[in-house]
C-alpha positions, 0 to 999 in steps of 0.5 A: 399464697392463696392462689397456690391453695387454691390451686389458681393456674399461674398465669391466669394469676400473674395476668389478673394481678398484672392488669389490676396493677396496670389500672391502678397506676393508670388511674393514679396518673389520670388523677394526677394529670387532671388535679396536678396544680390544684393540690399543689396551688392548695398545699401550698397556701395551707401546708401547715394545717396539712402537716399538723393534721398528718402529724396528729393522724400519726399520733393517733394511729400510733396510740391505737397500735399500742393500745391494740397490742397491750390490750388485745393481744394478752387476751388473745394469748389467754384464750389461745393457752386455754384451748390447749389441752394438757398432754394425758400421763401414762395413768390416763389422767390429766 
Protein backbone atom coordinates (compact mmCIF):
# COMPACT_ATOMS: atom_id res chain seq x y z
CA UNK A 1 0.00 0.00 0.00
CA UNK A 2 2.80 2.38 0.48
CA UNK A 3 4.27 2.02 -2.90
CA UNK A 4 0.93 2.98 -4.41
CA UNK A 5 1.05 6.24 -1.78
CA UNK A 6 4.14 6.73 -3.02
CA UNK A 7 3.55 6.67 -6.30
CA UNK A 8 6.55 3.75 -6.39
CA UNK A 9 6.40 2.48 -10.49
CA UNK A 10 4.70 -1.13 -10.23
CA UNK A 11 7.43 -2.97 -11.71
CA UNK A 12 10.21 -1.48 -9.97
CA UNK A 13 7.85 -2.52 -6.87
CA UNK A 14 6.94 -6.34 -8.18
CA UNK A 15 10.90 -6.74 -8.94
CA UNK A 16 12.50 -5.50 -5.55
CA UNK A 17 9.75 -7.41 -3.48
CA UNK A 18 10.22 -10.65 -6.08
CA UNK A 19 14.00 -10.53 -5.64
CA UNK A 20 14.06 -9.93 -1.56
CA UNK A 21 11.68 -13.10 -1.49
CA UNK A 22 14.07 -15.03 -3.85
CA UNK A 23 17.20 -14.47 -1.12
CA UNK A 24 14.96 -15.08 1.44
CA UNK A 25 13.96 -18.61 0.33
CA UNK A 26 17.40 -19.17 -0.92
CA UNK A 27 19.22 -18.36 1.97
CA UNK A 28 16.49 -20.46 4.21
CA UNK A 29 17.40 -23.64 1.80
CA UNK A 30 21.41 -23.03 2.17
CA UNK A 31 20.57 -22.94 5.75
CA UNK A 32 18.77 -25.91 5.67
CA UNK A 33 21.11 -27.78 3.48
CA UNK A 34 24.24 -27.18 5.68
CA UNK A 35 22.65 -27.83 9.19
CA UNK A 36 19.94 -30.31 8.18
CA UNK A 37 21.16 -33.14 10.44
CA UNK A 38 22.26 -31.60 13.22
CA UNK A 39 19.09 -29.96 14.22
CA UNK A 40 17.44 -32.99 13.51
CA UNK A 41 20.30 -35.32 15.34
CA UNK A 42 19.85 -32.49 18.31
CA UNK A 43 15.92 -32.17 18.51
CA UNK A 44 15.87 -35.53 18.63
CA UNK A 45 18.02 -36.01 21.75
CA UNK A 46 16.13 -32.96 23.33
CA UNK A 47 12.34 -32.47 22.01
CA UNK A 48 11.37 -32.41 25.22
CA UNK A 49 12.64 -29.28 26.62
CA UNK A 50 12.28 -27.76 23.06
CA UNK A 51 8.63 -28.48 23.35
CA UNK A 52 8.29 -27.12 26.90
CA UNK A 53 10.06 -24.13 25.90
CA UNK A 54 7.61 -23.73 22.96
CA UNK A 55 5.00 -24.28 24.69
CA UNK A 56 5.86 -21.64 27.82
CA UNK A 57 6.90 -18.98 25.02
CA UNK A 58 3.33 -19.31 23.73
CA UNK A 59 2.00 -18.89 27.18
CA UNK A 60 4.20 -16.05 27.50
CA UNK A 61 3.37 -14.43 24.23
CA UNK A 62 -0.14 -15.08 24.82
CA UNK A 63 -0.54 -13.20 28.62
CA UNK A 64 1.25 -10.26 26.76
CA UNK A 65 -1.23 -10.12 24.21
CA UNK A 66 -4.02 -9.81 26.76
CA UNK A 67 -2.27 -7.69 28.74
CA UNK A 68 -1.68 -5.72 25.86
CA UNK A 69 -5.38 -5.45 24.88
CA UNK A 70 -6.96 -4.75 28.28
CA UNK A 71 -4.69 -2.72 29.59
CA UNK A 72 -3.40 -0.15 26.49
CA UNK A 73 -6.31 -0.14 24.50
CA UNK A 74 -9.04 1.44 26.76
CA UNK A 75 -6.11 4.18 27.16
CA UNK A 76 -5.88 4.41 23.89
CA UNK A 77 -9.62 4.60 23.34
CA UNK A 78 -9.85 7.39 26.32
CA UNK A 79 -7.10 9.48 24.71
CA UNK A 80 -8.70 9.22 21.14
CA UNK A 81 -12.48 10.25 22.91
CA UNK A 82 -10.93 13.03 24.46
CA UNK A 83 -9.38 14.59 21.23
CA UNK A 84 -12.59 14.97 19.65
CA UNK A 85 -14.24 17.90 19.85
CA UNK A 86 -18.24 18.11 20.65
CA UNK A 87 -20.34 19.43 17.46
CA UNK A 88 -20.97 23.48 18.12
CA UNK A 89 -25.06 24.10 18.86
CA UNK A 90 -26.76 26.49 16.69
CA UNK A 91 -26.42 29.38 19.72
CA UNK A 92 -22.35 29.01 19.09
CA UNK A 93 -21.82 27.25 22.25
CA UNK A 94 -20.53 23.71 23.16
Amino acid sequence: MTAGVMHYPRRNFFSALTTGRAVRFFAEAFLGRIYSRQMISFLSKHYKPAMYALIVLAVVAGIGALIYYLWYRPRHAAKNDSKTVAPRTASGTK
